[in-house]
C-alpha positions as CSV (number, residue, x, y, z in Angstrom):
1,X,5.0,-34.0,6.2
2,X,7.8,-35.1,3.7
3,X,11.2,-34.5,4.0
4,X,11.2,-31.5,1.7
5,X,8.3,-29.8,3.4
6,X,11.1,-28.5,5.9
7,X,9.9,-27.3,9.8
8,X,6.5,-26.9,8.3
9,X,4.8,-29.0,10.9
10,X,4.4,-26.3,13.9
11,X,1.6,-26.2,16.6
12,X,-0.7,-24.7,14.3
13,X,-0.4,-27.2,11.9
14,X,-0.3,-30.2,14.8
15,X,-3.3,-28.5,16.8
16,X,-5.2,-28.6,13.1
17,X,-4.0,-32.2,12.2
18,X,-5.3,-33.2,15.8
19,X,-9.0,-31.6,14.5
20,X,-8.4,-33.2,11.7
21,X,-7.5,-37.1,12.6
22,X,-10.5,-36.7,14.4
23,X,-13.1,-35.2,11.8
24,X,-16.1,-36.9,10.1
25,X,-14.9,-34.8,7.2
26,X,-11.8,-37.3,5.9
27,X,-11.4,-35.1,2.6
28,X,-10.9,-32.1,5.2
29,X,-8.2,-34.0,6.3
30,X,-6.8,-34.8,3.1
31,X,-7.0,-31.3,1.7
32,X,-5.5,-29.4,5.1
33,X,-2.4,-31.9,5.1
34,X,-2.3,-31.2,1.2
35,X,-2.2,-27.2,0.9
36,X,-1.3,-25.9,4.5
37,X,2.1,-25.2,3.6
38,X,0.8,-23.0,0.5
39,X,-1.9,-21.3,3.4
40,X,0.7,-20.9,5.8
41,X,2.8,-19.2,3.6
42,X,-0.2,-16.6,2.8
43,X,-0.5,-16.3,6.6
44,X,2.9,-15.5,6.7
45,X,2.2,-12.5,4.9
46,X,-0.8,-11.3,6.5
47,X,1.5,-10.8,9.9
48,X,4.8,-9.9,11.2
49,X,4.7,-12.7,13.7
50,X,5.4,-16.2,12.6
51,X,3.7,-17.4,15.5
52,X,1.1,-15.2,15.0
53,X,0.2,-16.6,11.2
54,X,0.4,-20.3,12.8
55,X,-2.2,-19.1,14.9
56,X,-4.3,-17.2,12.2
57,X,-4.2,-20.5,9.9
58,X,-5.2,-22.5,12.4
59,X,-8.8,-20.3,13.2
60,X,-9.1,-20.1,9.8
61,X,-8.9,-23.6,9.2
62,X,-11.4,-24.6,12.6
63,X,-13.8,-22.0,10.5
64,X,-13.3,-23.9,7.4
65,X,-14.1,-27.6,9.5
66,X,-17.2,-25.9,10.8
67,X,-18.7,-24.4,7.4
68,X,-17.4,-27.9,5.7
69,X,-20.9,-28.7,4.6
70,X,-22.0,-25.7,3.6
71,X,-19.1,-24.9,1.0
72,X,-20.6,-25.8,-2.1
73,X,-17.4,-25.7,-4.3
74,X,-14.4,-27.8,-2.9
75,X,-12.9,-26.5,-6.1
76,X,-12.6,-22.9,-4.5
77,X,-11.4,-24.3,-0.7
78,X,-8.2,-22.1,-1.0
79,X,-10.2,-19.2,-1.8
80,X,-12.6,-19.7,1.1
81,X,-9.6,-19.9,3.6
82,X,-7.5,-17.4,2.3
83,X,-11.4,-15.4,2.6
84,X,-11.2,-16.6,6.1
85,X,-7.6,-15.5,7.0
86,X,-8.0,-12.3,5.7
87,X,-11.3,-11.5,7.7
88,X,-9.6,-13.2,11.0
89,X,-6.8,-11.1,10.4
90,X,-8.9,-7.8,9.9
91,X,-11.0,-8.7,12.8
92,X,-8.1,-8.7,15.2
93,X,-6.9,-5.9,13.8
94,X,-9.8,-4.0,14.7
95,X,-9.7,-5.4,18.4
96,X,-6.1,-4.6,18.8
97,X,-5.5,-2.4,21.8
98,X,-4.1,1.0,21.8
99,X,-2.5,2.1,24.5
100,X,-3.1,6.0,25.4
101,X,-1.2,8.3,28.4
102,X,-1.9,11.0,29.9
103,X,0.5,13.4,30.3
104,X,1.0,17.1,32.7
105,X,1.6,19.0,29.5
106,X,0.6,19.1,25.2
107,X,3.1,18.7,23.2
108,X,3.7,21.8,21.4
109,X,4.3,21.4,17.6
110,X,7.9,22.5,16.5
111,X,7.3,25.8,15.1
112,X,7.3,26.3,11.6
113,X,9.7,28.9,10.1
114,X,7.5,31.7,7.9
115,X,9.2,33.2,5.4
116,X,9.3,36.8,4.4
117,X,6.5,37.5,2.4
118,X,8.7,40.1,0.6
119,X,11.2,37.3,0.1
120,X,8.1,35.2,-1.0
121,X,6.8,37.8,-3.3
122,X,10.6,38.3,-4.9
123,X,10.9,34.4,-5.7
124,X,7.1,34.7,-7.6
125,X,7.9,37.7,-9.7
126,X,11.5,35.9,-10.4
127,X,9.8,32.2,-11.5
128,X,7.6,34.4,-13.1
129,X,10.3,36.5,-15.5
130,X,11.9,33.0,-16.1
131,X,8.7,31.3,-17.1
132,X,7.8,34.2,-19.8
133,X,11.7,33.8,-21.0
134,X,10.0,30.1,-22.2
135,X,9.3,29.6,-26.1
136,X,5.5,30.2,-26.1
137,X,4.1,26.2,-26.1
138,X,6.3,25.5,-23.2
139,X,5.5,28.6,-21.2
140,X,1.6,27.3,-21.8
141,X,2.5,23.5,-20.7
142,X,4.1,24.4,-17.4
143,X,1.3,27.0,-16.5
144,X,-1.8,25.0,-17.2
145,X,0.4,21.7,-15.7
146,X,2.2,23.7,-12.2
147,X,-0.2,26.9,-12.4
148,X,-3.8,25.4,-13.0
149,X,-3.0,22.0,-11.4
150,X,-3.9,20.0,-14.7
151,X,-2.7,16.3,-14.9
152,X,-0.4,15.2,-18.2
153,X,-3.3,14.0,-20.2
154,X,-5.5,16.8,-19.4
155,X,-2.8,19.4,-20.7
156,X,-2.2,17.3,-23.9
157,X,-6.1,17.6,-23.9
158,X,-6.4,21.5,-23.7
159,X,-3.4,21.9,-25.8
160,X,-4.3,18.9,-28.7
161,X,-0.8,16.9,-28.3
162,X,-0.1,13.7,-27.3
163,X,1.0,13.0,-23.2
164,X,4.6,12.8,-24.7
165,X,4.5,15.9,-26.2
166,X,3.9,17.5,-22.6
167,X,6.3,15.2,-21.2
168,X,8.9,16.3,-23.1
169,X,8.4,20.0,-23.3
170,X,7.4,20.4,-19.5
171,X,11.1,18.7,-18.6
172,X,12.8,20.5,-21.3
173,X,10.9,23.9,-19.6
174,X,11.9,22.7,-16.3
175,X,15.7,22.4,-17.5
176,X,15.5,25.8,-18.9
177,X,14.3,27.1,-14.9
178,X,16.7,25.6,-13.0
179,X,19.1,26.9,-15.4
180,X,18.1,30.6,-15.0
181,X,20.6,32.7,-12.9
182,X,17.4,34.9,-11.9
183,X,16.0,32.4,-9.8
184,X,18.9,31.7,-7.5
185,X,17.4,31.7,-3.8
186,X,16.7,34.8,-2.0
187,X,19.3,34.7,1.0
């Protein structure tokens, strides 16, 4: 480790040097000590837990030293650890444990307030006396886009405009609503 490294060298790192020093596989050696800060770093972002990514680099790198003769391409060895951090990672993720009590009583959902359907029904016919107040190409963009549930390109598609077009109209329509006095909440 050279002085610029910083507190790179941690267990994980010694524990993997220690494999290492002793390995048949010298380039192993050369290529751990060479890109483990660069690995550790992506270990770093697989967890939460520095401790935890030392941890997870160093099982990746023991899989690597096993599977050393069988990688083909030492050209892609970052690609095959950062493979093997990933599935280590996923794997303990899938063991993790989760805890579950038992309790005397279900919680009860908070109940949820229903409206008046005569309030409902007031609002409706109000948006809908604002919405025919709209010029007759804006009036079409916000029904097919709020009323049929049709996505920006597939209005400009029905109506034979550009996305932009919609865009535009369907916030300028929108201005127009939340400027209409006759849609001021029911109280």
């Amino acid at each position: 480790m050279t002085a610029t490294q910083g507190p790179v060298c941690s267990r994980a790192s010694k524990a993997a040097t220690r494999v290492a020093s002793s390995a048949a596989y010298p380039s192993f050696s050369s290529y751990m000590r060479a890109r483990q800060p660069v690995l550790l770093r992506t270990a770093r972002s697989l967890t939460a837990n520095p401790s935890d990514a030392e941890d997870l680099l160093q099982t990746a790198l023991t899989k690597t030293y096993v599977a050393w003769e069988r990688i083909e391409d030492h050209r892609a060895l970052d690609g095959y650890v950062r493979r093997a951090l990933l599935n280590t990672r996923t794997s303990q993720w899938r063991k993790r444990k989760v805890d579950e009590f038992s309790c005397d009583e279900l919680p009860e959902p908070d109940p949820v307030p229903v409206a008046d359907p005569a309030e409902q029904q007031v609002l409706r016919d109000a948006m809908w006396q604002a919405i025919l107040k709209l010029p007759a190409r804006q009036r079409a963009m916000v029904v097919l886009r709020y009323y049929e549930d049709l996505s920006e390109a597939q209005t400009a598609e029905v109506l034979g405009v550009s996305i932009g077009t919609v865009k535009s109209a369907v916030s300028r329509a929108l201005g127009k609503l939340r400027e209409d006095p006759g849609l001021t909440p029911v109280r």
